[in-house]
VEXDO-310232 format. One record per residue (C-alpha): residue number from 0; x negated, y negated, z; residue in one letter. Coordinates in Angstrom, 3 decimals, decimal comma. Each point is the difference from the previous one (the first is absolute). Layout:
REM residues N
node k:NUM x:X y:Y z:Z r:A
...
END
This chain:
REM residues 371
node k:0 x:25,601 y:-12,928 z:-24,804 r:X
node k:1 x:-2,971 y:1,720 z:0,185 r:X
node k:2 x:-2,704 y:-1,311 z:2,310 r:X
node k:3 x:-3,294 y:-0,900 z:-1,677 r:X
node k:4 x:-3,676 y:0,548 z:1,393 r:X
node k:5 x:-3,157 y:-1,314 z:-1,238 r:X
node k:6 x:-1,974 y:3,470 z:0,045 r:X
node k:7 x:0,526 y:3,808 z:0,952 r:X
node k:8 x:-2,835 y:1,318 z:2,508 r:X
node k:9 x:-0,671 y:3,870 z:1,757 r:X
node k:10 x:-1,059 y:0,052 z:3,532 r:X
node k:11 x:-0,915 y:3,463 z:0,919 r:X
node k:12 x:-1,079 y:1,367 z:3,460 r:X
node k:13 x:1,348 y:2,209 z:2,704 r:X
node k:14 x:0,218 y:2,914 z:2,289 r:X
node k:15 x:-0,958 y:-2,225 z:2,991 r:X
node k:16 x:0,610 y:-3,605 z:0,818 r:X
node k:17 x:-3,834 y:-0,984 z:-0,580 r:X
node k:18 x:0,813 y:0,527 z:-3,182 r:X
node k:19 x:3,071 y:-0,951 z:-0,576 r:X
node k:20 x:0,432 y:-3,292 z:1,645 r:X
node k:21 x:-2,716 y:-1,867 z:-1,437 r:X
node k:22 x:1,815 y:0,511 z:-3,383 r:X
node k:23 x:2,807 y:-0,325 z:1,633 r:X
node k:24 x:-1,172 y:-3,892 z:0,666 r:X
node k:25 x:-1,197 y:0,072 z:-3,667 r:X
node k:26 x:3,181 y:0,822 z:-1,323 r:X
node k:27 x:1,859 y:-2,775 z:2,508 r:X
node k:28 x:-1,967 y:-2,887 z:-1,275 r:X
node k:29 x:0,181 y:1,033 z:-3,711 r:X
node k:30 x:3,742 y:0,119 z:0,414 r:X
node k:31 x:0,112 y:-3,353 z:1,669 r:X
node k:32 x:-2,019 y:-1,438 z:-2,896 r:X
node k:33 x:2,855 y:1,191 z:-2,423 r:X
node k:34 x:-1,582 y:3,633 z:-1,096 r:X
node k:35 x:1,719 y:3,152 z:-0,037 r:X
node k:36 x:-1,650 y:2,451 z:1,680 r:X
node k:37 x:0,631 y:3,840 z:-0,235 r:X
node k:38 x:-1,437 y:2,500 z:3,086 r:X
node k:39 x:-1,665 y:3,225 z:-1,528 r:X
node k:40 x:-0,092 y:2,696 z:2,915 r:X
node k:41 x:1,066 y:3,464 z:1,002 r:X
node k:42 x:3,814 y:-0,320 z:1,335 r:X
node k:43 x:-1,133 y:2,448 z:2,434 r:X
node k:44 x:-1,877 y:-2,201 z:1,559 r:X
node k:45 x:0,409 y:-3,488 z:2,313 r:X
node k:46 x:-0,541 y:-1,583 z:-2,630 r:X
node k:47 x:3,106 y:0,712 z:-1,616 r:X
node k:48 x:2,425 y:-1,389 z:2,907 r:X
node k:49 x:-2,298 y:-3,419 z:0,452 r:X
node k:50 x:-0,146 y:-0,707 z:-3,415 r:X
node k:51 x:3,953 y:0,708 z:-0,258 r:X
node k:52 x:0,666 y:-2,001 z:2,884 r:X
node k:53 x:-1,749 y:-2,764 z:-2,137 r:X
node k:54 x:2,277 y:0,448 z:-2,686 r:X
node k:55 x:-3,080 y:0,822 z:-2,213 r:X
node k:56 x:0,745 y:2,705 z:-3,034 r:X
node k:57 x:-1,680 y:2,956 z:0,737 r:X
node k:58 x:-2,035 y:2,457 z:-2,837 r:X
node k:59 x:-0,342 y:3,570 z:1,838 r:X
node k:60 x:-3,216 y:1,329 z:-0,722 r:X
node k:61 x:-0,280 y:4,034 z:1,586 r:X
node k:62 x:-3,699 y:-0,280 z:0,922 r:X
node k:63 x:-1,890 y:1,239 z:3,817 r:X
node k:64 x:-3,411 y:-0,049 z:1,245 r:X
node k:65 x:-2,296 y:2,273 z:-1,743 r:X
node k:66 x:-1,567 y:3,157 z:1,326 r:X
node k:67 x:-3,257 y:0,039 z:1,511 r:X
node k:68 x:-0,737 y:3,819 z:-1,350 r:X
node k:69 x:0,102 y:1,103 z:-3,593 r:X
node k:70 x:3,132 y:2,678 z:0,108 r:X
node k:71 x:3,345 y:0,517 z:-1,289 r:X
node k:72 x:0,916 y:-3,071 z:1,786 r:X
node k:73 x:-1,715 y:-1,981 z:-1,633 r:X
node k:74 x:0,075 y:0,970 z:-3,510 r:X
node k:75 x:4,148 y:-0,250 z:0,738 r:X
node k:76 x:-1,028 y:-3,594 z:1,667 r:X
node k:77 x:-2,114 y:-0,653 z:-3,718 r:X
node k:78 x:3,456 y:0,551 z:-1,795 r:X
node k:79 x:2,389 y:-1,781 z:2,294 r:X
node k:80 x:-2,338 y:-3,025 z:-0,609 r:X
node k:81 x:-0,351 y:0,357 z:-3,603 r:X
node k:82 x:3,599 y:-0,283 z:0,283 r:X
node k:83 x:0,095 y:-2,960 z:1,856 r:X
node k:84 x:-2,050 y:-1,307 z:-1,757 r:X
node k:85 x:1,757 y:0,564 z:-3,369 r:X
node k:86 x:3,079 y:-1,724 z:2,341 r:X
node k:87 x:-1,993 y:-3,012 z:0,321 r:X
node k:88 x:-0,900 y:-0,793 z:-3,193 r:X
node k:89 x:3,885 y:0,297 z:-1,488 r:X
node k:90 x:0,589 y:-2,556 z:3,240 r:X
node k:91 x:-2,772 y:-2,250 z:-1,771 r:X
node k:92 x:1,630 y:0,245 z:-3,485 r:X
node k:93 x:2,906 y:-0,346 z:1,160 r:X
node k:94 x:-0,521 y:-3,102 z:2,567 r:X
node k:95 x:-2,307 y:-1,343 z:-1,520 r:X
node k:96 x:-1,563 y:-1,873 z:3,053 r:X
node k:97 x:-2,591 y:-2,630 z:-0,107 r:X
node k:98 x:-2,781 y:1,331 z:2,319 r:X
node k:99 x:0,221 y:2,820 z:2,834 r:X
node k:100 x:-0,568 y:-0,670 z:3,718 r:X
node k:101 x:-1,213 y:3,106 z:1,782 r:X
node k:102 x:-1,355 y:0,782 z:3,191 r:X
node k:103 x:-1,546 y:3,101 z:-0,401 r:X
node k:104 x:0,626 y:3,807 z:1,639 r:X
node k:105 x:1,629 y:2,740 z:-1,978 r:X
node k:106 x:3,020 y:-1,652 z:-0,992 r:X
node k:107 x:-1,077 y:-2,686 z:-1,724 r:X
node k:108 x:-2,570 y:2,125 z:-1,916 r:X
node k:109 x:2,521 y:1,460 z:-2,620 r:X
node k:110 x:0,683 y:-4,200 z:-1,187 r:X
node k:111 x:-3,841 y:-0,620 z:-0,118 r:X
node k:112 x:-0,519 y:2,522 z:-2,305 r:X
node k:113 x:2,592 y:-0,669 z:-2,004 r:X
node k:114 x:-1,136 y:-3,787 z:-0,074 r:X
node k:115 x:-3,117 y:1,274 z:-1,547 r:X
node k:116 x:1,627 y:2,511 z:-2,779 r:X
node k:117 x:2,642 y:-3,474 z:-0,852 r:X
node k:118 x:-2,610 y:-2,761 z:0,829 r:X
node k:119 x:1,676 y:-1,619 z:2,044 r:X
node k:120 x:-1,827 y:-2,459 z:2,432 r:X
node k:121 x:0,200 y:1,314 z:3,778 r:X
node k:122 x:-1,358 y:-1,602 z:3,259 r:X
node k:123 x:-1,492 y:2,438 z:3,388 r:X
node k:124 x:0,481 y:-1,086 z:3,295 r:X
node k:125 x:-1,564 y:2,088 z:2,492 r:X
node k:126 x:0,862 y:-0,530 z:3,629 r:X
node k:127 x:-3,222 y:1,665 z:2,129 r:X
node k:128 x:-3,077 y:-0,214 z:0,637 r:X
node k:129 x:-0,941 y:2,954 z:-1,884 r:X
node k:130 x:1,894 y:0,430 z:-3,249 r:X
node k:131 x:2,050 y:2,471 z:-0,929 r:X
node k:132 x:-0,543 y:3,007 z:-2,763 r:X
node k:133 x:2,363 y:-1,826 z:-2,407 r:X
node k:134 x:-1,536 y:-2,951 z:0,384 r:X
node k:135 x:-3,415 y:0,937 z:-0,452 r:X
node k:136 x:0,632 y:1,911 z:-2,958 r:X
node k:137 x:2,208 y:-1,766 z:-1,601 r:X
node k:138 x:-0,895 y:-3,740 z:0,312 r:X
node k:139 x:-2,414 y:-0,311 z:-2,310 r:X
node k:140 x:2,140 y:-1,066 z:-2,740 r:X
node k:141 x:2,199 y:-2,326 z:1,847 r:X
node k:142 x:0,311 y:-3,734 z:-0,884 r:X
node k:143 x:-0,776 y:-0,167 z:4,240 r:X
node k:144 x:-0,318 y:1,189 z:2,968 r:X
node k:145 x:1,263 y:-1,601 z:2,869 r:X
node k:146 x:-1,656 y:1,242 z:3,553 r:X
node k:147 x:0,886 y:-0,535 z:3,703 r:X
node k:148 x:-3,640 y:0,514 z:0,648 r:X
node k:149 x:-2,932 y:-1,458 z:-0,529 r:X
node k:150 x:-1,977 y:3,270 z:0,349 r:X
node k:151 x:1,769 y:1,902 z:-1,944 r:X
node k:152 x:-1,307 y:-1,628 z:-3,531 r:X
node k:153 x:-3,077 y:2,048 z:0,206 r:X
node k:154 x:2,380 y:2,890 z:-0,960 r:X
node k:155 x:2,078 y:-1,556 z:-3,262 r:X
node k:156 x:-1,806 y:0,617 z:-3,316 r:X
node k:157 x:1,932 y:-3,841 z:-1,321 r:X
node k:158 x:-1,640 y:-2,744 z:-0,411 r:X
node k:159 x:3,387 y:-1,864 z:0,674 r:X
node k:160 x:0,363 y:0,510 z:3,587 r:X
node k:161 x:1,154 y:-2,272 z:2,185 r:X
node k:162 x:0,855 y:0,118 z:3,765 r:X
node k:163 x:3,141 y:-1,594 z:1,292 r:X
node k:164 x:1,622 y:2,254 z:2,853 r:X
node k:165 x:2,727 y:1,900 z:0,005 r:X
node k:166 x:3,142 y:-1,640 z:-1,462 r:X
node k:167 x:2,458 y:-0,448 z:3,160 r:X
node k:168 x:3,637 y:-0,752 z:0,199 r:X
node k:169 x:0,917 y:-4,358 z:0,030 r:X
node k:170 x:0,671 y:0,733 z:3,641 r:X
node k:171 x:-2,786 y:0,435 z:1,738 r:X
node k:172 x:-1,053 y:-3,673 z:-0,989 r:X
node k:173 x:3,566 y:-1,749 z:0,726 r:X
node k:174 x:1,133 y:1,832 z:2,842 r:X
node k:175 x:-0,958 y:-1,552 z:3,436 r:X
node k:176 x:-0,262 y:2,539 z:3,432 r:X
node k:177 x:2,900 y:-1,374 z:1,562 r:X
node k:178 x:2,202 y:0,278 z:-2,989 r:X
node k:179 x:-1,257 y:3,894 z:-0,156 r:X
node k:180 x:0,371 y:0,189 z:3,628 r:X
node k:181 x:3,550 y:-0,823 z:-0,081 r:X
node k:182 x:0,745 y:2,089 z:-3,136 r:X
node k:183 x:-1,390 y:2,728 z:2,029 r:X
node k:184 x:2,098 y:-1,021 z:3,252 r:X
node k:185 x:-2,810 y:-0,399 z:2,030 r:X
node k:186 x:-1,409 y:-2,231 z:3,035 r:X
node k:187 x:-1,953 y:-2,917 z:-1,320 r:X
node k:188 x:-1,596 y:0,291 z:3,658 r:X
node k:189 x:-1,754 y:3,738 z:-0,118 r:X
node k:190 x:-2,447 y:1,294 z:-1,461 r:X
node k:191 x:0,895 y:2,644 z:-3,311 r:X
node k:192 x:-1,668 y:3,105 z:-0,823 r:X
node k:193 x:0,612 y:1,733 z:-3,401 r:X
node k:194 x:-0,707 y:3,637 z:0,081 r:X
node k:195 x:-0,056 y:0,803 z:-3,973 r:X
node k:196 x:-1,250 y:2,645 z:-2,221 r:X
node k:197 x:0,996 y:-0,642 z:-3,743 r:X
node k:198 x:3,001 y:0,822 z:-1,547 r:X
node k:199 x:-0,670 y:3,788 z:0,808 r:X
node k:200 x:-0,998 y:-0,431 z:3,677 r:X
node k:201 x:-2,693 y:1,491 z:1,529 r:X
node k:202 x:0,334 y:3,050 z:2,298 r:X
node k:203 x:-3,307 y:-0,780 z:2,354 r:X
node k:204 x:1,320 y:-3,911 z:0,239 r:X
node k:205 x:3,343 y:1,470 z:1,020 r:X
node k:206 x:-0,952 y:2,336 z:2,250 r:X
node k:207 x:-1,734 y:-2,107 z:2,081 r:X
node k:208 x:1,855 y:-3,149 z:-0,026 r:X
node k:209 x:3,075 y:2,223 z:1,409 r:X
node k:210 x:-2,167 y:0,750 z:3,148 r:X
node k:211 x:-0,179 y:-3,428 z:0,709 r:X
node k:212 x:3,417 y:-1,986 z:-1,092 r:X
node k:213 x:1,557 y:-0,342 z:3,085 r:X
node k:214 x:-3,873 y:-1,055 z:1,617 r:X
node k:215 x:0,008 y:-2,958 z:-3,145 r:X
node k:216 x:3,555 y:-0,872 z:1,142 r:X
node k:217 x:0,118 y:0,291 z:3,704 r:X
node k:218 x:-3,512 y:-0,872 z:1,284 r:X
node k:219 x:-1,716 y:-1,716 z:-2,564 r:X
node k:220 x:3,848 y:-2,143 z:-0,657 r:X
node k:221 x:-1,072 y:0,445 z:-4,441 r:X
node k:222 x:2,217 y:-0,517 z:-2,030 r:X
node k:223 x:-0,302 y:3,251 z:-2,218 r:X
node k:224 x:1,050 y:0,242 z:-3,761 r:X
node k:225 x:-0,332 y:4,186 z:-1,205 r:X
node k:226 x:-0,119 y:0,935 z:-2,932 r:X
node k:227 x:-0,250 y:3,980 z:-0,036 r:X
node k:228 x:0,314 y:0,893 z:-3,836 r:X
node k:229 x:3,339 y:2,054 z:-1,654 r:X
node k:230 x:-1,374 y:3,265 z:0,409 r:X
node k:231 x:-0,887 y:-0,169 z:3,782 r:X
node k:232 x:2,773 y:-2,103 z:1,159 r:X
node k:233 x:2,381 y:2,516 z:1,695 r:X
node k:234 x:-3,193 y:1,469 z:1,384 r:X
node k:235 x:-1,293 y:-2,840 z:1,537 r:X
node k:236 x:3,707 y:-0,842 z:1,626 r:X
node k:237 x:0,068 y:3,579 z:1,268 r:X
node k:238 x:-3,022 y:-0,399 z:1,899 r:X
node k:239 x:0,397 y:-3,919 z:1,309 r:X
node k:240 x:3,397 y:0,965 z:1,479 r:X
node k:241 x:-2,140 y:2,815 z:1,770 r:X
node k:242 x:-2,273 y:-2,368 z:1,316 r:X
node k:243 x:2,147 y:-3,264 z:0,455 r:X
node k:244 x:3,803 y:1,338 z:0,031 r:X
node k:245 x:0,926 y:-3,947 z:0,204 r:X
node k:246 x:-1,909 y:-1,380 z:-3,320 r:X
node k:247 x:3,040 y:-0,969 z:-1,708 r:X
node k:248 x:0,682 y:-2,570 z:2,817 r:X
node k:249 x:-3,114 y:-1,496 z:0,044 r:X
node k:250 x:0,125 y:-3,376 z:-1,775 r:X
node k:251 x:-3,459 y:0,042 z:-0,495 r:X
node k:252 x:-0,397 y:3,354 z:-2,635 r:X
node k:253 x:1,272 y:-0,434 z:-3,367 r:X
node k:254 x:-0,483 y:3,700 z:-1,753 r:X
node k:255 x:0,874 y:0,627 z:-3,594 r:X
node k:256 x:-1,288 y:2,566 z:-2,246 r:X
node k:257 x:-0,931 y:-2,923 z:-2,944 r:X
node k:258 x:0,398 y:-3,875 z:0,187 r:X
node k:259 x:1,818 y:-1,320 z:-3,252 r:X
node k:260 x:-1,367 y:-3,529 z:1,770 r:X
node k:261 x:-3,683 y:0,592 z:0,531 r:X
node k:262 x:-1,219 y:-4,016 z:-0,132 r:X
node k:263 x:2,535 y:-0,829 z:3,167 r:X
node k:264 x:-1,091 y:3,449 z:0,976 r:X
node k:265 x:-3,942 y:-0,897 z:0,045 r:X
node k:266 x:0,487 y:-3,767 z:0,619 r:X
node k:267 x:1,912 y:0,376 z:3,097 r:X
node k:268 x:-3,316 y:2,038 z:1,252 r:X
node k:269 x:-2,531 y:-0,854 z:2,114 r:X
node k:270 x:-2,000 y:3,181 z:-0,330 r:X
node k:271 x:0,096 y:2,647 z:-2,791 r:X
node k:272 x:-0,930 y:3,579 z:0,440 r:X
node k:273 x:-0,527 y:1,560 z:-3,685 r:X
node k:274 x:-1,181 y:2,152 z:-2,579 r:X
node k:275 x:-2,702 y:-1,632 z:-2,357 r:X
node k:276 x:2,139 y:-0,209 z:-3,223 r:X
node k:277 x:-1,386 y:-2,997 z:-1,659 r:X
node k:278 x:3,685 y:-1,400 z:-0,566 r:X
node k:279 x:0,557 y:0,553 z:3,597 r:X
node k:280 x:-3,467 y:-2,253 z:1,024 r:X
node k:281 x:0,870 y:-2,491 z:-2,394 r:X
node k:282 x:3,582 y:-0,155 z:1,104 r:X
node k:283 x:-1,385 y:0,235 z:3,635 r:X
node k:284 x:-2,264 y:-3,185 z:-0,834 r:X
node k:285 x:2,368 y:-2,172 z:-1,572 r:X
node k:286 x:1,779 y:0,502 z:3,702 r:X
node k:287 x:-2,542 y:-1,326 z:2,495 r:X
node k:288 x:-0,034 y:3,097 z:2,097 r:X
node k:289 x:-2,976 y:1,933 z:1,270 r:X
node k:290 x:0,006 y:3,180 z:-1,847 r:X
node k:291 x:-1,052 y:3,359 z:2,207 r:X
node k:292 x:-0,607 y:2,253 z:-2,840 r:X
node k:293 x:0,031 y:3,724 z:-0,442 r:X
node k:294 x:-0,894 y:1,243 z:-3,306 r:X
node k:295 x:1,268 y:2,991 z:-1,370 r:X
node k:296 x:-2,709 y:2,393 z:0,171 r:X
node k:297 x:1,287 y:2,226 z:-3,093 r:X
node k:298 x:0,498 y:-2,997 z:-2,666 r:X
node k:299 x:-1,422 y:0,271 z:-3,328 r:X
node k:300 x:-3,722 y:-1,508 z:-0,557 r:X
node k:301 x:0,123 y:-0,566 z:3,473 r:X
node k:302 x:1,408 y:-3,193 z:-0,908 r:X
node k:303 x:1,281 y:-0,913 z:3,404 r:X
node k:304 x:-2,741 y:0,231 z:2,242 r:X
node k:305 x:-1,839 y:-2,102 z:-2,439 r:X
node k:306 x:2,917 y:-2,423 z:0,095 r:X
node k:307 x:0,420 y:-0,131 z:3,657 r:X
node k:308 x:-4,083 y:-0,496 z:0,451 r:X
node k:309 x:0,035 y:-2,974 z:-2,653 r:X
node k:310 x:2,157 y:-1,656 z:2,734 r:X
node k:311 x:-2,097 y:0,865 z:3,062 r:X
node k:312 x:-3,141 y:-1,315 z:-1,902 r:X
node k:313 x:1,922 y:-3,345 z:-0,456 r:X
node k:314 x:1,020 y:0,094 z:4,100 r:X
node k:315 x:3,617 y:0,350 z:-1,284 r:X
node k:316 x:1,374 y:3,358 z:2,061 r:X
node k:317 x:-0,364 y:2,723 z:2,162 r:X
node k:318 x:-1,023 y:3,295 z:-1,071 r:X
node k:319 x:0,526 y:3,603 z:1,225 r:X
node k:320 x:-0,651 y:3,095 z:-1,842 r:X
node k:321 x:3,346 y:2,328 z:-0,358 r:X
node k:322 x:-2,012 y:2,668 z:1,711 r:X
node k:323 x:-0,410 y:-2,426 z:3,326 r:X
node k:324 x:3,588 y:-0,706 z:-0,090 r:X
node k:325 x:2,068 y:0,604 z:3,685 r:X
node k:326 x:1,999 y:-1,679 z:2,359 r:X
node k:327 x:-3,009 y:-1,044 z:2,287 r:X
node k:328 x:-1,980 y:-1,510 z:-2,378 r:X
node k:329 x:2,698 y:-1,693 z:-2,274 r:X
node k:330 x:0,941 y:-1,930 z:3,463 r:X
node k:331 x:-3,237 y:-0,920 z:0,889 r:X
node k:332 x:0,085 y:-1,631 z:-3,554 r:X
node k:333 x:3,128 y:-1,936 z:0,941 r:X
node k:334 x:-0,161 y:-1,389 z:3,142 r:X
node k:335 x:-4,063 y:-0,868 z:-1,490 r:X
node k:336 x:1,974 y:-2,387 z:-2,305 r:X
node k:337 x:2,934 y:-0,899 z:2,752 r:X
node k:338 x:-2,598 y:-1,034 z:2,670 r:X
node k:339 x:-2,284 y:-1,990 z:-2,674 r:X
node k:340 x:1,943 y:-2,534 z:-1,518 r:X
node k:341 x:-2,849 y:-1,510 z:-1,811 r:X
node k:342 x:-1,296 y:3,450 z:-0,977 r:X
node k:343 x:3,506 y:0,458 z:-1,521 r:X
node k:344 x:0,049 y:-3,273 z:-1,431 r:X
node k:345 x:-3,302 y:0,185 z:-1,785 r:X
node k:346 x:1,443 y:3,301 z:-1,832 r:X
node k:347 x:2,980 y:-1,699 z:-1,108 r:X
node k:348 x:-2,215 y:-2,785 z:-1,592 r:X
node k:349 x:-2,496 y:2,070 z:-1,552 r:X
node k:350 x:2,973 y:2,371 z:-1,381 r:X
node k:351 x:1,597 y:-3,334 z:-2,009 r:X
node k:352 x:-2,772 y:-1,115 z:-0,991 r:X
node k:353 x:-0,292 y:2,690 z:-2,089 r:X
node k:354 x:3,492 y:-0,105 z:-1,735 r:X
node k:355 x:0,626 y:-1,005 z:-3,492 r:X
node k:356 x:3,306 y:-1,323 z:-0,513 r:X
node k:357 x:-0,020 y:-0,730 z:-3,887 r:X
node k:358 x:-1,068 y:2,984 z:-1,239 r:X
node k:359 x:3,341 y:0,570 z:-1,789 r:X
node k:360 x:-0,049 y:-3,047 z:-1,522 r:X
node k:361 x:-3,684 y:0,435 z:-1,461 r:X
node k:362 x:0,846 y:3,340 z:-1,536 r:X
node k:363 x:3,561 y:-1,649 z:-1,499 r:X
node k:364 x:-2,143 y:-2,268 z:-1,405 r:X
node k:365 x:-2,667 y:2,367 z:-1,383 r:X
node k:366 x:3,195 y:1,971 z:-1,463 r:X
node k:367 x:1,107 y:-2,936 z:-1,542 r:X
node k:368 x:-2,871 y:-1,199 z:-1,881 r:X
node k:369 x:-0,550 y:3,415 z:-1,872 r:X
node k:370 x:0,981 y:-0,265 z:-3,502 r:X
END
């Protein structure tokens, strides 16, 4: 017997997991509500194994940033997304879903345009503080737009804007520290630092963290969760065995290149050292930690200095520039926070009071009521 749904819905977003997990947590509490949801994304991408993983059919779209300069590249990048978006609309026809979910960046801009060419009704979500290109251009004809930030209306050309964070995963509400703690087999009676940045890592982050690992570990007695990013991995292990030949003894380093787990991951922590993704903040605030933020100097918009700075206006992290980033001065940072308790404290408040934990269930909702 076949099984029977009330309504077929798109989610679309990828090629990091600031875009990806919020409709990830879209397409979670649909399902739960007795939807079928189907995951539009390049296979090539993360996207493709998480939303697997799920168990969530998956439409391929072929589809990559576009160009900044007008050249053969990007007249070839005008035809692949033609293409694409040709793709999208047979998935529409085909589908026939209810509404669209997408969270903006170049993969889920093939879908929006073919929700306008089929009229079908489509929601934005944009994570930062400054919206993306897609999202500027392209949500003026949405039903809504749903916002992490408050100051980032002034840039959406729809009157139907509404800010309710970034859609996070059921955990990070349910899940208590200790439970996290012992899913990550660590000490309920240290201290954990979480040296993280994003799903690709951050070279700068690594770099200097490795300097100081078996310092956090030996001296300071941190706990200290790593994690380094796929593509750096085997060069971050080359140089820590350098450096601290007995790391893989030391109870109190956990290195991976990616955390399949990131709520015991970021609950189990104390501090958080980060990039300025806004999924990362907002999964950083639903924690109680106090975030030490690096933003990644190169990111589009400059979306994460802005992000990172929203936070240190509200008294809600520390801040350092990628540029001022070494061993000395990341330290100094540390032992700042391990020798002021109520400095560290005050972070860690400020940081949750910030969260939003029902953003999912808003934008479900919104989803929901569209004809």
């Amino acid at each position: 017997m076949s099984e029977i749904y009330n309504s077929n819905y798109f989610v679309t977003g990828g090629g990091t997991g600031g875009h990806i997990y919020p409709a990830m947590a879209v397409a979670d509490m649909l399902t739960e509500g007795g939807d079928k949801v189907f995951y539009v994304g390049n296979k090539r991408n993360m996207e493709f194994e998480l939303a697997s993983k799920k168990g969530y059919k998956f439409l391929h779209v072929s589809v990559s940033g576009m160009p900044r300069k007008l050249n053969p590249k990007f007249f070839i990048w005008g035809v692949k997304l033609v293409k694409a978006i040709m793709r999208s609309v047979r998935y529409i026809k085909k589908y026939k879903p209810k509404a669209v979910f997408a969270t903006g960046g170049y993969v889920s801009a093939p879908m929006i345009f073919a929700c306008i060419i089929t009229k079908t009704p489509y929601i934005m979500h944009d994570c930062d503080a400054m919206p993306g290109l897609v999202t500027r251009r392209l949500s003026k004809r949405a039903k809504y737009v749903t916002l992490a930030f408050e100051n980032a209306k002034k840039f959406i050309p729809n009157k139907h804007t509404i800010i309710t964070g970034n859609p996070i995963r059921e955990g990070f509400k349910t899940m208590t520290k200790s439970q996290a703690l012992a899913n990550m087999g660590l000490n309920n009676s240290k201290l954990t630092l979480c040296i993280m940045g994003g799903s690709q890592g951050a070279k700068s982050i690594n770099k200097t963290t490795i300097e100081l690992i078996k310092e956090l570990s030996q001296e300071l007695n941190l706990q200290v969760i790593f994690q380094t990013g796929k593509k750096n991995f085997a060069e971050v292990l080359e140089r820590i065995s350098q450096i601290y030949p007995a790391y893989e003894q030391d109870k109190n380093i956990i290195i991976k290149p990616y955390f399949d787990d990131m709520i015991s991951v970021l609950k189990s922590s104390d501090i958080v050292i980060s990039r300025a993704g806004s999924l990362s903040i907002s999964e950083i605030c639903a924690s109680e930690t106090a975030p030490l933020l690096i933003p990644f100097p190169y990111a589009a918009a400059n979306h994460q200095r802005i992000n990172a700075k929203y936070l240190l206006d509200m008294g809600a992290c520390i801040y350092i520039e990628d540029r001022d980033l070494e061993p000395n001065s990341l330290r100094e940072k540390i032992v700042e926070l391990l020798d002021n308790p109520i400095k560290m404290n005050y972070l860690k408040q400020n940081a949750s009071h910030l969260a939003k934990f029902n953003a999912a269930e808003e934008i479900t909702e919104l989803l929901k009521s569209l004809p």
